[in-house]
N, C-alpha and C positions, 0 to 999 in steps of 0.2 A: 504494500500500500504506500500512497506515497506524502508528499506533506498535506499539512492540514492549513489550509491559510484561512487568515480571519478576513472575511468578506463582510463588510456592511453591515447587518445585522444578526449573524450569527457564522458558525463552523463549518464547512462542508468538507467531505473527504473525496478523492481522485485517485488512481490511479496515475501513475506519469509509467508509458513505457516507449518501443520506438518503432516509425513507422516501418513499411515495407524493404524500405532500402537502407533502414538500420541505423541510419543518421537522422532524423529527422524528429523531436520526441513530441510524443502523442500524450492526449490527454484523457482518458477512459470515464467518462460517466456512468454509470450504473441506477439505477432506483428497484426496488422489492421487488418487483413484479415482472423484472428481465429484462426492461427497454433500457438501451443502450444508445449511447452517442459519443462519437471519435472528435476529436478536434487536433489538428494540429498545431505545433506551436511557427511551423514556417506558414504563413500569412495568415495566423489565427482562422483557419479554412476549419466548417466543420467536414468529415470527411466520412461521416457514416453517421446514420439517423435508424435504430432498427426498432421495434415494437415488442411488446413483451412474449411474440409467438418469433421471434428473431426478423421478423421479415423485413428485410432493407427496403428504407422509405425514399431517399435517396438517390439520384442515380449516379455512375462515375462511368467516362468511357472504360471499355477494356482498355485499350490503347494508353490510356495515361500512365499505365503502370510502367511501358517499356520505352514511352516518348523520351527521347534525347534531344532536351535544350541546352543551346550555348550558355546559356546562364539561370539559374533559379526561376522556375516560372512555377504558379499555381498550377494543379492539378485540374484538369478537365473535369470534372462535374461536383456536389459535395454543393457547398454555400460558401461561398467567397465574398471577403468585403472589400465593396469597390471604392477608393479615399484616394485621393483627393477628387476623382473623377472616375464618369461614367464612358465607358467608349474610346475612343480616341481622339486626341486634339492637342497639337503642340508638341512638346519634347515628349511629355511624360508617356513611360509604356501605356498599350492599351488597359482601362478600367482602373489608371493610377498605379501607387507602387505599394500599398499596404496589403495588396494579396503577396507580393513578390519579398515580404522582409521577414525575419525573424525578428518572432515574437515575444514578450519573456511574461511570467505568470505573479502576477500583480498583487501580493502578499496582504498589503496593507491598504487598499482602493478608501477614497473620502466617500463619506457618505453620500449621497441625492441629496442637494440643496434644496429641495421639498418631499421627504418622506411620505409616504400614504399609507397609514397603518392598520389600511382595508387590503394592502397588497401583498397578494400572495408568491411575490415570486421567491421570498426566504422563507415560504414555510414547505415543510416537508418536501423538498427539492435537494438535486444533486445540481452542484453549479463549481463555475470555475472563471474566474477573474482575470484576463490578461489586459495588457498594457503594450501600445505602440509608442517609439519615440521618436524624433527623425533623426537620420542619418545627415551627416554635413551635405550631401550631394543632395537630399532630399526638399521640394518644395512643394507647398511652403512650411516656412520655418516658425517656430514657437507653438505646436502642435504637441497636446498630447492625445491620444486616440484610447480607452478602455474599451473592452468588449467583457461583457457578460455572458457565458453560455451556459443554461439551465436547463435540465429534465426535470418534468414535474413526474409527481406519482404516477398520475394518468396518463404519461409518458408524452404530454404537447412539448416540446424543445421550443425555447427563448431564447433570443438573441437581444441585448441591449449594448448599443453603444454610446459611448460620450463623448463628445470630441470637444478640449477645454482649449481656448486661446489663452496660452501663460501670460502672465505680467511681462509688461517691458518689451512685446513683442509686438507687430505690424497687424493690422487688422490683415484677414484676409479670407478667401470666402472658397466654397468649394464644393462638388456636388456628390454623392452618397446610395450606393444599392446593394442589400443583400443579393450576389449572384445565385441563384437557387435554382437548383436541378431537380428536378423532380420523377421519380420512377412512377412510369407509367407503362399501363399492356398494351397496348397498342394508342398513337396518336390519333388514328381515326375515329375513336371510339370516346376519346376526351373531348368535353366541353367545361368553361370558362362563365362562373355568372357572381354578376357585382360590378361588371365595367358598362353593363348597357349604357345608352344613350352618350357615356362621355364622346371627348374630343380627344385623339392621340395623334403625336404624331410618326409619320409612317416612315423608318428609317428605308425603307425598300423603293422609297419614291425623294429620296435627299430631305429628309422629317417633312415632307410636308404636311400639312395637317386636317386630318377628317373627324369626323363624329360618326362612330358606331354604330350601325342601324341594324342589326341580329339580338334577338332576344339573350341567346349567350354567344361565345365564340368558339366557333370549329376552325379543325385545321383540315384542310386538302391541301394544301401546300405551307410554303417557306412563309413563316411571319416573325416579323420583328418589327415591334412597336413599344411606343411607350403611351401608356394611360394616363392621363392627365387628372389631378386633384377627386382622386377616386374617394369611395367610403372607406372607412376601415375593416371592412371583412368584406376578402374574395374565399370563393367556393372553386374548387378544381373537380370535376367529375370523373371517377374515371368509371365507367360502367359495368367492364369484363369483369376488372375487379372489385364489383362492389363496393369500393373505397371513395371517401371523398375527402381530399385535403381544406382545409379550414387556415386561411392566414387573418389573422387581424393585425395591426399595426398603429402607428404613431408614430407623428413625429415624420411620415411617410408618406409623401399625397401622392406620388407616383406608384402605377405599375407596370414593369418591362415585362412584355407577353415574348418570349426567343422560341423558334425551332425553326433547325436550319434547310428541314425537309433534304431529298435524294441530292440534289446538285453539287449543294455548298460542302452537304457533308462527305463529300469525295475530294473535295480541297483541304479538309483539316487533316494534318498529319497525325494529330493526338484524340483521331476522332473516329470511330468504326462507321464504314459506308452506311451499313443498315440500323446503325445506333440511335437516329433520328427517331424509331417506332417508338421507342422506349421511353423518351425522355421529352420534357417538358421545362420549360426555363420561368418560373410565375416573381419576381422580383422587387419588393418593395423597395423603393428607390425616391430620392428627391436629386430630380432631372431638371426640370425643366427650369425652375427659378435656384439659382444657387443659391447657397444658403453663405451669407457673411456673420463674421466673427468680430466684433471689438476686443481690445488689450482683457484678459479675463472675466470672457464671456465663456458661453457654454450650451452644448446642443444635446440633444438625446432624440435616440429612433429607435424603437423596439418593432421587433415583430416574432410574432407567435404562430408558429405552425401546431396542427391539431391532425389526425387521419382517423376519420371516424364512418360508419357506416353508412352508404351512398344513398340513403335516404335524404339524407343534409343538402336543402338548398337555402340558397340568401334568402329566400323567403320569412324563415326561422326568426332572422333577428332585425331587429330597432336599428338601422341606420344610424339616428342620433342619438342610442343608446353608447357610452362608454365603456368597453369591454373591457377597463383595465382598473 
């Protein structure tokens, strides 16, 4: 077993062992009831999400495992967080450099400068605290980045970040999405409900931008888009497998809808041809307005994945309800 660090308002215990390639150390969640969740500590990436019957929630190519990059890149599928940026633009690698650094595990994290002592995320959970810093070559500078990753009982996995502007440092602004892969049985068979009627715009057309006009969203082909100032709970259908994914969020008005369908994914070297059936990209993100920072200011995004019984549609819940 490995340390016990003091998180916020109570103890939690982790496993630390190491990834695939023996270098890389991993962070092991567990809760009572079997569900399990991997994290690693190179780009704080979660890297397996499993349910208390083992079944990987998750998806990762095959291919990532044997991919050979010139230098540290995140691993093809899992949840990755995307800092300073979404995409590509300018110097920085694609989706920024916070998936691409090593991460260290955050012993001592400040409290939430507004506690809510209706919230559950420190009761009966397994959780693990890391902390990003920048590196000299890294912009921008006066950055510090925490990530919270937690299994509840009921085995919904949380993700909370904070990204604090230090004292004495440059305002500076930035944009933010959990990368999130989702395993799915076939992409035909999935649909998308919570984004009706918005406005996205269409990375397949240079972002131009439409509004929605399907009651949910299918896939026949290659989509990548981003939903604009959505609710906070989308629904993921998947119907073979009776499963339905549940994210809610904060702090996250965007959603990145990714799959790269037949084409693209015979271009990715770290991407299996037919891997596209499988997999699902649903990503809470703030895209479209970047988010700025003053000298010791402070940001927080949570989001909450759930996989529960495909009976579940947004129907279920209050829109302006606060599920947090």
């Amino acid at each position: 077993m490995g340390h016990c660090a003091a998180i916020w308002e109570q103890r939690a215990s982790f496993e630390l062992t190491k990834d695939w390639n023996g270098i890389d150390e991993v962070v092991v969640l567990r809760n009572p009831k079997g569900a399990s969740v991997r994290v690693s500590l190179h780009g704080g990436q979660v890297m397996s999400w499993r349910n208390d019957r083992g079944e990987e929630l998750l998806f990762t190519s095959s291919k990532a495992m044997i991919f050979k990059s010139p230098k540290a890149k995140a691993m093809r599928g899992g949840i990755s967080v995307c800092f300073p940026q979404f995409g590509k633009c300018g110097s920085l690698e694609q989706h920024g450099f916070a998936r691409n650094r090593v991460w260290a595990i955050d012993h001592n994290p400040p409290p939430p400068p507004n506690p809510n002592p209706n919230d559950s995320t420190s009761l009966g959970k397994s959780f693990i605290d890391l902390i990003l810093k920048p590196a000299q070559e890294d912009r921008p500078h006066g950055f510090e980045l925490r990530l919270r990753v937690s299994l509840a009982l009921d085995g919904n996995l949380t993700l909370i970040s904070r990204i604090r502007n230090i004292k004495n440092a440059k305002p500076f602004s930035f944009s933010f999405a959990y990368h999130t892969h989702l395993s799915v049985s076939d992409i035909s068979e999935v649909r998308i409900e919570g984004l009706e009627t918005l406005d996205y715009l269409d990375n397949l057309c240079q972002g131009e931008r439409f509004t929605e006009q399907g009651d949910a969203i299918t896939f026949e082909s290659e989509v990548d888009r981003v939903y604009l100032s959505s609710s906070q709970c989308v629904a993921v259908l998947d119907h073979e497998k009776k499963r339905t994914y549940i994210m809610r969020k904060q702090g996250l008005p965007d959603v990145v809808v990714w799959n790269p369908w037949e084409k693209k994914s015979r271009l990715m070297t770290d991407f299996g041809d037919e891997e596209y059936k499988q997999m699902l990209c649903v990503d809470g993100a703030a895209i479209e307005k970047s988010i700025t920072l003053k000298p010791g200011e402070e940001w927080t995004g949570r989001m909450e994945l759930a996989a529960v019984p495909s009976s579940f549609c947004c129907d279920n819940l209050d829109p302006h309800l606060n599920y947090f």
